[in-house]
Structure formats: structure tokens, C-alpha cells
C-alpha positions as CSV (number, residue, x, y, z in Angstrom):
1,X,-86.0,281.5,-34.3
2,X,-88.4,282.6,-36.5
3,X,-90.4,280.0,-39.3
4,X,-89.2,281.5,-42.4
5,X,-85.3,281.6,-40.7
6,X,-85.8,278.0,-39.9
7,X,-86.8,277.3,-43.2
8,X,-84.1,278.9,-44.7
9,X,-81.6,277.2,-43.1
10,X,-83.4,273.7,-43.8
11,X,-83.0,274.7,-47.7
12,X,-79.2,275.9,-47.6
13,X,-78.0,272.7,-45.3
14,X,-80.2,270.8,-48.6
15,X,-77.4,272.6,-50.6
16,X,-73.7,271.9,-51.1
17,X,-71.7,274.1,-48.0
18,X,-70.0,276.9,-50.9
19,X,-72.6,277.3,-52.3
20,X,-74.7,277.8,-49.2
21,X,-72.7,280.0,-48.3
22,X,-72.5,282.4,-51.8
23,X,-76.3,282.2,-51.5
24,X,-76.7,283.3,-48.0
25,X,-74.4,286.5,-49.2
26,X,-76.4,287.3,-52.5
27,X,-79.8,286.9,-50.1
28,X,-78.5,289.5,-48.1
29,X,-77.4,291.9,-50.6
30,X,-80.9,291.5,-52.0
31,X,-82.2,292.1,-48.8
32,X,-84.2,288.8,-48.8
33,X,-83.0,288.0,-45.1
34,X,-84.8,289.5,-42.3
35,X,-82.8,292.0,-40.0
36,X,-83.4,293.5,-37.0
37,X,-81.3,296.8,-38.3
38,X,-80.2,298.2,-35.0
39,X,-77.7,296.5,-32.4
40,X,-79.8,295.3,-29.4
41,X,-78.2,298.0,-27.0
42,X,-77.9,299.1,-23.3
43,X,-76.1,301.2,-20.6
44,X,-74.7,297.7,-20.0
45,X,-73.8,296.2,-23.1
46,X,-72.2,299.2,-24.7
47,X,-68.6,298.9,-24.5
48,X,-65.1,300.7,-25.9
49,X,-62.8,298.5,-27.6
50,X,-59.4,300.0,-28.4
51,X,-60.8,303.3,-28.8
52,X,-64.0,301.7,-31.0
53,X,-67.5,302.7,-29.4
54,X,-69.4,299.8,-29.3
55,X,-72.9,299.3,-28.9
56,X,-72.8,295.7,-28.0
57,X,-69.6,293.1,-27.7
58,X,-71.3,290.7,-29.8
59,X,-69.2,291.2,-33.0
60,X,-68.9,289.1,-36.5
61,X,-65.5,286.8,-37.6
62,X,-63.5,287.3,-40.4
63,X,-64.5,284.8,-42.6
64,X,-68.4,284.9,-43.4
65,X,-67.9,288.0,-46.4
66,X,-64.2,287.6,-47.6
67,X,-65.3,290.5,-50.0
68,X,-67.2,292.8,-48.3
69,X,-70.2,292.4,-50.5
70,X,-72.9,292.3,-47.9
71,X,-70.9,294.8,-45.5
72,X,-74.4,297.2,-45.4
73,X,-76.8,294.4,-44.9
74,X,-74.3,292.7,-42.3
75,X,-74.3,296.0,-40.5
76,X,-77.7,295.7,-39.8
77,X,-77.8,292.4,-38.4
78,X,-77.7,293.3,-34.9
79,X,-73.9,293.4,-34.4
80,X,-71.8,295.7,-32.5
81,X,-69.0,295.2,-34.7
82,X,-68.4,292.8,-38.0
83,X,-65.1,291.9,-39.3
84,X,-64.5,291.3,-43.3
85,X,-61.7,289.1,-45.2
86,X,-59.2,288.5,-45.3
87,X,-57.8,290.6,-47.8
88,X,-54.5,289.8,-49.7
89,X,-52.7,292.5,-51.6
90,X,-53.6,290.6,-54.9
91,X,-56.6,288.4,-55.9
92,X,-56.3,284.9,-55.5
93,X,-58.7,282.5,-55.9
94,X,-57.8,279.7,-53.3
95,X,-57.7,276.3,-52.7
96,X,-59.6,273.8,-55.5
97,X,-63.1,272.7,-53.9
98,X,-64.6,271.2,-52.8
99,X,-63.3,273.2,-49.3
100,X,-66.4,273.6,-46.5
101,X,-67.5,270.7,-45.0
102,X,-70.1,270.4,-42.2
103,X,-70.1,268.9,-39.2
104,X,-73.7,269.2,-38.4
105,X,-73.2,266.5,-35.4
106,X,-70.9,268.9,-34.0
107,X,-71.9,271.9,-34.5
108,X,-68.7,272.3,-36.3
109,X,-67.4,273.0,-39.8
110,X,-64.2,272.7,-41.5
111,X,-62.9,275.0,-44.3
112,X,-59.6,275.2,-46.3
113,X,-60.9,278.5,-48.5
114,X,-57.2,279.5,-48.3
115,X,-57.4,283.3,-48.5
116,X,-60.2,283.6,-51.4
117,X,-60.7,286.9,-52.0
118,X,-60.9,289.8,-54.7
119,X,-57.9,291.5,-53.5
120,X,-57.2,294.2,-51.2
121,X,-57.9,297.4,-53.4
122,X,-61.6,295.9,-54.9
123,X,-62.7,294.9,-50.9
124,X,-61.4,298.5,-50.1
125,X,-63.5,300.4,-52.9
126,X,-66.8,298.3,-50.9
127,X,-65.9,299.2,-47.8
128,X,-65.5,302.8,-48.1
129,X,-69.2,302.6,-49.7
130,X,-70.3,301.7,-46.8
131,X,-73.1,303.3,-44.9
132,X,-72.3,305.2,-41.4
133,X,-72.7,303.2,-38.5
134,X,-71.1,300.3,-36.3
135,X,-67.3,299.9,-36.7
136,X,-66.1,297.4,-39.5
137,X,-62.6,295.8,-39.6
138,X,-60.6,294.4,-42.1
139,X,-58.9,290.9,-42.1
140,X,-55.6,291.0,-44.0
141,X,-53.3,288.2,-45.1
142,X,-50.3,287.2,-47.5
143,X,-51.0,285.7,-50.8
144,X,-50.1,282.4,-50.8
145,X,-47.0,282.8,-53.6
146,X,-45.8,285.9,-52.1
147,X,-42.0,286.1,-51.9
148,X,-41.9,288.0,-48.9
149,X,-45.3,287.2,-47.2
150,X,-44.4,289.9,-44.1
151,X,-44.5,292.5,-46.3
152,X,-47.9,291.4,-47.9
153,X,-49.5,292.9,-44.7
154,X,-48.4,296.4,-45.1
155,X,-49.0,296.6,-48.3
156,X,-52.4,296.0,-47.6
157,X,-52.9,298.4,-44.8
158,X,-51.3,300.7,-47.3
159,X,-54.5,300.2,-49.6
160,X,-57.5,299.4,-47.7
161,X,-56.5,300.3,-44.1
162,X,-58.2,303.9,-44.3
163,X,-61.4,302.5,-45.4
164,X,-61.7,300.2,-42.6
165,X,-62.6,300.9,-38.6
166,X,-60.0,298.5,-37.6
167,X,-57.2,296.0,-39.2
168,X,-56.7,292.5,-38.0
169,X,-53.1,290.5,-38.9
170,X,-54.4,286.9,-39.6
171,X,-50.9,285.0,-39.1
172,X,-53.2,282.0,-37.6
173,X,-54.9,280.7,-40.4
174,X,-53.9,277.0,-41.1
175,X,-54.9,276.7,-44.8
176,X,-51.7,278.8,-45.9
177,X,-48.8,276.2,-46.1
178,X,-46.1,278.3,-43.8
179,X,-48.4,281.0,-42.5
180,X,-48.3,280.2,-38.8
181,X,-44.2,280.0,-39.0
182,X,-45.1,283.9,-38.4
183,X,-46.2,283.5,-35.4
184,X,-42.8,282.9,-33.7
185,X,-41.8,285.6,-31.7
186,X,-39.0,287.2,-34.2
187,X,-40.9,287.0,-37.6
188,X,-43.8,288.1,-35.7
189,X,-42.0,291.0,-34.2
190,X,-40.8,292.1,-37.9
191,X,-44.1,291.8,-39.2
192,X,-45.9,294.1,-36.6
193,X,-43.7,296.1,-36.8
194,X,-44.2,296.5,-40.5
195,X,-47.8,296.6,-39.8
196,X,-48.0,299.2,-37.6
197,X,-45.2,301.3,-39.1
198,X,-48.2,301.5,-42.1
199,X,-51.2,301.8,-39.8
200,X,-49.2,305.4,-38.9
201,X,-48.8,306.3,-42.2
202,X,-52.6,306.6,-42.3
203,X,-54.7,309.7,-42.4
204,X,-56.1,308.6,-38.8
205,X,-55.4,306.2,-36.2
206,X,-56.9,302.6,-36.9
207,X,-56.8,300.2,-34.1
208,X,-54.4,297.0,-35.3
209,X,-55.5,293.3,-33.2
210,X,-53.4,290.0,-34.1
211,X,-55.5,287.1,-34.6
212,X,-53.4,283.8,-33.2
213,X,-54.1,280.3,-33.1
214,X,-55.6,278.0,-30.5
215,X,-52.9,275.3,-31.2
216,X,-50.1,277.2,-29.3
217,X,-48.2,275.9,-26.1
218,X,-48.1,278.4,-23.2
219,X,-44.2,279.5,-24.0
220,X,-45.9,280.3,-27.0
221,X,-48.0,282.4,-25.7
222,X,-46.0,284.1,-23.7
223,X,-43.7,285.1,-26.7
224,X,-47.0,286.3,-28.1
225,X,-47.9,288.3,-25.4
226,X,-44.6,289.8,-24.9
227,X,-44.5,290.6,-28.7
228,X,-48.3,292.2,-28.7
229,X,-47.2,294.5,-26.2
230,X,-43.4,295.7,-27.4
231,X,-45.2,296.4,-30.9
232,X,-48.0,298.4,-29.4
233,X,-50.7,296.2,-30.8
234,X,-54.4,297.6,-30.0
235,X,-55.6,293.9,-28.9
236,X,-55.4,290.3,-29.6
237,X,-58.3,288.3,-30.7
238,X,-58.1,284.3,-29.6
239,X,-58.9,282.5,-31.0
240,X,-58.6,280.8,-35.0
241,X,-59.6,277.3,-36.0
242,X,-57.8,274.5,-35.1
243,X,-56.0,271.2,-36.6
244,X,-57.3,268.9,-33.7
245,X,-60.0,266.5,-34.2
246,X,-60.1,265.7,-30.9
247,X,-63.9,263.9,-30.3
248,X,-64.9,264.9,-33.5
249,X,-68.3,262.3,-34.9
250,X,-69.4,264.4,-38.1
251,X,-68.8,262.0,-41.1
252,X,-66.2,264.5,-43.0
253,X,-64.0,264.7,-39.5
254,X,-61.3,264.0,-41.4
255,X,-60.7,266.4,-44.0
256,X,-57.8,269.1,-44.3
257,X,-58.6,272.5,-42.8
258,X,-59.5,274.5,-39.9
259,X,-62.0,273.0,-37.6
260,X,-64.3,276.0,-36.0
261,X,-67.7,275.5,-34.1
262,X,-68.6,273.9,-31.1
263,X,-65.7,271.9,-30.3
264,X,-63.1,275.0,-30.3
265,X,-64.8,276.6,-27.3
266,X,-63.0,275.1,-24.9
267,X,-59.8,275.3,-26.2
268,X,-60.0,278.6,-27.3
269,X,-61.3,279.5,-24.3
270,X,-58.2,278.3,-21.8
271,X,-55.9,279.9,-24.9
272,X,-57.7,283.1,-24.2
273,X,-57.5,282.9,-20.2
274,X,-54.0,282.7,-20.9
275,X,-53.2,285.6,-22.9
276,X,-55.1,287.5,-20.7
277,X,-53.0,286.5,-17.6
278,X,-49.7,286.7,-19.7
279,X,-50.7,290.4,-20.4
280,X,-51.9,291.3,-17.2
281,X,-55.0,292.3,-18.5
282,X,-53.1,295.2,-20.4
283,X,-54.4,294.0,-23.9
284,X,-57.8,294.0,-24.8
285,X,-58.9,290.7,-26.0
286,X,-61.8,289.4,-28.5
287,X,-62.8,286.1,-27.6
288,X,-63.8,283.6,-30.4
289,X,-64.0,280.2,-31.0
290,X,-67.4,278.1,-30.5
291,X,-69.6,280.9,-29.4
292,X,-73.2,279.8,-29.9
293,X,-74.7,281.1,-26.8
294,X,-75.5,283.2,-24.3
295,X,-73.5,281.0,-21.5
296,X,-71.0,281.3,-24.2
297,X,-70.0,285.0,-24.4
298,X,-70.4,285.0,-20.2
299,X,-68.0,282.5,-20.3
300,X,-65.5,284.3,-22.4
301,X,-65.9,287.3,-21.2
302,X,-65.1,285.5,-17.3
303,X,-62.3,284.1,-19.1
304,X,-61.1,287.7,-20.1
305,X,-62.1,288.7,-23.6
306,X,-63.4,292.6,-23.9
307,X,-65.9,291.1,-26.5
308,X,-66.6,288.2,-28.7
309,X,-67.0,287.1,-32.3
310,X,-69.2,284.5,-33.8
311,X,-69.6,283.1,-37.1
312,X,-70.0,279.1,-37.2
313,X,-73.0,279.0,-35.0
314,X,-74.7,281.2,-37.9
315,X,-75.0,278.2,-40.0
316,X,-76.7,276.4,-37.5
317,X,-78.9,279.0,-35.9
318,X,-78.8,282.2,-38.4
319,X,-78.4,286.1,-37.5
320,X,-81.3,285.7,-34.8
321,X,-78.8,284.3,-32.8
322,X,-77.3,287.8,-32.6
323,X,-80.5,289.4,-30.5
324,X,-80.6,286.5,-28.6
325,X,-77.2,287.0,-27.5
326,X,-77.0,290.2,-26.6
327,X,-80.5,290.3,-24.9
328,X,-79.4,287.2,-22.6
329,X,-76.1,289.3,-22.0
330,X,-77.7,292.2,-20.8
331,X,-80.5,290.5,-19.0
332,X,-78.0,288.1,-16.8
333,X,-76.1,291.7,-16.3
334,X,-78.7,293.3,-14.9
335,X,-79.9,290.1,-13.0
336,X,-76.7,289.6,-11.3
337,X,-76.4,294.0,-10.7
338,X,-72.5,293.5,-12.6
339,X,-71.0,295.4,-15.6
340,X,-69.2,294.3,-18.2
341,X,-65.9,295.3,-17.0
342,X,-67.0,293.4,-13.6
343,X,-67.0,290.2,-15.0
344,X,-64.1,290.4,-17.3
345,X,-61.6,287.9,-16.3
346,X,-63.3,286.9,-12.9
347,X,-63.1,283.1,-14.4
348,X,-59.5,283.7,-15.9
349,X,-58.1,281.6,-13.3
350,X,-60.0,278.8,-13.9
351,X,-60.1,278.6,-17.3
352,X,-55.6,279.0,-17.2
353,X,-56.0,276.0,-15.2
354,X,-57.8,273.5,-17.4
């Protein structure tokens, strides 16, 4: 990490988290954050993901820019892929604040945003400004006083789904009273469905993942699996924050919201083994949850995922963490003479076992 990133990061962390977090965005719109502006690349870190040519597995969560208003900075951060949202159909401005809380201890935070966002047709106008170059999904979710929240999903692949490289149904997030009843295997069914029936209606195919939660049992994920698969979903990406507080010491442990960070990784990680052994490796899987190294994403990919996501670990360690990633990914490659599809889901039996 570079001096003027570390002392960037000293000043936000001096700062309340939101608004941390809004200044990081406008500091990267201004182009006030240094970028590498190329994905660190290889023969053996470029991958294909549902059809998307990647040039590294080392993607961005939904989560970091909601709005998409740093989508050509973010770009050139050193990702292979980033995702944006989520995106409802209408505006909405959340839950009061304040709603981000670190757990600097942990290397966690907690956030109860509750879909925040400028609505699905304004993130759509930014993302189809975009510049060319690595592929950029979508999030999308239901407002929060929707009568028929299913439906909210289409309707936003029926606005912003062209303009966006992929589309993600985020039926795991924990700070929408009811949202993860939608993961059971019949209103998830109907929803997909919905989803997908829209994703065709589209001028060109755009891959669709589901986004599930780590707090599931394994019938659960069976029923998920099962249900990715008979609604020809394009991969599955495990995992979302969790309610547990489970050996937690940050001072704001209890607050309401999704936990993400550090102490997701394991979790997320045995959820992930699992899905990949319910599917029989069939479904392509994007591993997140705790990611903040380069032991990290080997471990997730043993565990099964085609490539990961980070986001919490940014706070901590900033977009430098990026590069170091994916040059530690390609250097233990090459060191141990295996491929990325080689070590996919060699650990999965472990990990199902923990």
C-alpha cells in the first residue's frame, strides 16, 4: 500500500462511515484516487464467466456504487469485472441513518442501506455512458413498498438490463423486511422465471446470477440449486451478508443489518462448497464473502467459485488490494504449474464438511 493510500484511508476511518463512503465515490469521479487502469492480466488469470471474457476473476460487489456514479473510474481499478446497485424500479431513499457501522476489530462492517438508490432508469442512463471495456453488471431489487415485489425485478431488467453486461437478482439482502421469503423454492421459481422471461425480451443475451444468502440450511440449498438450474440461471454468486454475530468484538456488534467482512469467510465459504456439490459443478459460481487476500480467492476458488468479489476489505486496505490479488493469484498459479479451472473445487469436499 502506497503512503498517500494509507493516508487516505486514515482520514475517511476519521470520518463518519456514509459519509466515508459518498467521499470515496466523489474522489473517484474526480479522479483524485490513484488507479492502476488496466486489470493485472495473464494466460492464467483470464477466465470466461457465463459467456463474459474476463481478464482476471477478481471482480467488485454490488454495494460500493449503488448508482453507478463512478462506474468509469471503478473500471479502471484493476478489476476483471465490477458489479453496481442494486437498482429498484423506483427511487427510494432507504433506511434513516445512521446505517454503516465499522467493525474495524473485525475487519467487518455492518450496513442496513436498504436498497438506496436513484432508481433503475437514472443508474441505467450512467451505465450506458460508460466507456468500453471490462464487463459491468447490474444488482437489481424490489422497492421496499412494492405490492408485488416479484415483479419489481423484471421490470427492472425491462429498463436497465440492456445497458448492463450482466443482471444479478438480489433476493438475499437482509435489510428488506420479507425479502429473503423469496428465496423459497416456489416464489423463487416464479420470480426467475419472471426474470429471465425479461432477460429474453432483450436486444442481446445478458447472463442472469442469483445472489443468496449465507444463513441457509443445506435443504435450502438444495431447493436453490435445483431452482438455479430448472430456470436456466447463468450462475449463482454465494455469498450476501449475514445476521450472525457469531465472535464478533467490534464495539457496534450489535446493531441491525448485514454483517460482511472478515468473519463471513468461512461461512460463506462452506455455503459455497455446497452449491457447488448440489449442482455438480454445472453452475458457475462467484464466491464472496470475507475476501481480503490472496489465500482468500485460492481458497474460494478450491472451494468451487469460477471467481470472486470483494468489497469490505476495500475499506480496510483500498483498491491496491486489487493488484495484489491478482498478482499473488497468478504467481501461486504459475508456482504450483495449475490453471484456474485445475483448482476449482479441489477443496470442495472439505469445505462441505465443515
Amino acid at each position: 500500500m502506497k503512503l498517500v493510500e494509507r493516508f487516505g484511508l486514515a482520514a475517511l476511518h476519521r470520518l463518519d462511515p456514509e459519509r466515508a463512503h459518498d467521499l470515496s465515490i466523489r474522489a473517484l469521479s474526480a479522479g483524485l484516487v490513484p488507479l492502476p487502469g488496466q486489470p493485472v492480466t495473464s494466460e492464467r488469470l483470464r477466465t470466461r464467466l457465463a459467456g463474459l471474457e474476463l481478464a482476471n476473476p477478481i471482480g467488485l460487489a454490488a454495494g460500493y456504487d449503488k448508482n453507478g456514479k463512478a462506474v468509469a473510474p471503478l473500471m479502471r481499478a484493476g478489476f476483471g469485472f465490477i458489479e453496481l446497485g442494486a437498482a429498484t424500479p423506483r427511487p427510494q431513499p432507504g433506511n434513516p441513518r445512521p446505517r454503516l457501522f465499522r467493525l474495524t476489530p473485525d475487519g467487518a462492517i455492518i450496513n442496513r442501506f436498504g436498497f438506496n438508490n436513484d432508481g433503475a432508469q437514472a443508474v441505467a442512463a450512467r451505465l450506458a455512458g460508460r466507456p468500453r471495456g471490462i464487463p459491468v453488471g447490474l444488482n437489481i431489487g424490489a422497492n421496499k413498498d412494492s405490492a408485488d415485489r416479484a415483479a419489481d425485478f423484471a421490470a427492472v431488467v425491462d429498463v436497465a438490463g440492456a445497458s448492463a453486461d450482466f443482471l444479478t437478482v438480489n433476493v438475499s439482502s437482509p435489510n428488506t423486511e420479507r425479502l429473503r421469503d423469496l428465496q423459497g423454492a416456489d416464489a423463487l421459481t416464479a420470480l426467475l422465471r419472471g426474470v429471465v422471461e425479461a432477460r429474453d425480451r432483450l436486444p442481446s443475451h445478458r447472463p442472469v446470477f442469483l445472489k443468496i444468502a449465507p444463513d441457509l440450511s443445506d435443504a435450502e440449498i438444495g431447493d436453490i440449486a435445483k431452482v438455479a438450474s430448472d430456470c436456466r440461471v447463468d450462475g449463482i454468486i454465494a455469498t450476501n451478508t449475514t445476521l450472525s454475530r457469531e465472535g464478533l468484538a467490534g464495539p457496534h456488534a450489535g446493531q441491525a443489518g448485514g454483517l460482511s467482512g472478515r468473519p463471513l469467510f468461512e461461512r460463506s465459504t462452506i455455503v459455497l462448497a455446497k452449491l457447488y456439490r448440489a449442482t455438480d459443478a454445472t453452475v458457475p459460481i462467484i464466491g464472496v464473502g470475507g475476501v481480503s487476500s490472496v489465500d482468500d480467492a485460492w481458497e474460494k476458488i478450491r472451494a468451487g467459485a469460477s471467481a470472486v468479489q470483494i468489497y469490505s476489505a476495500l475499506i480496510y486496505q483500498g483498491f491496491s488490494l486489487v493488484g495484489r490479488i491478482a498478482r499473488g493469484l497468478d504467481e501461486r498459479l504459475r508456482e504450483t504449474g495449475t490453471t484456474l479451472d485445475g483448482l476449482r473445487g479441489t477443496g470442495a469436499a472439505d469445505w462441505a464438511q465443515r
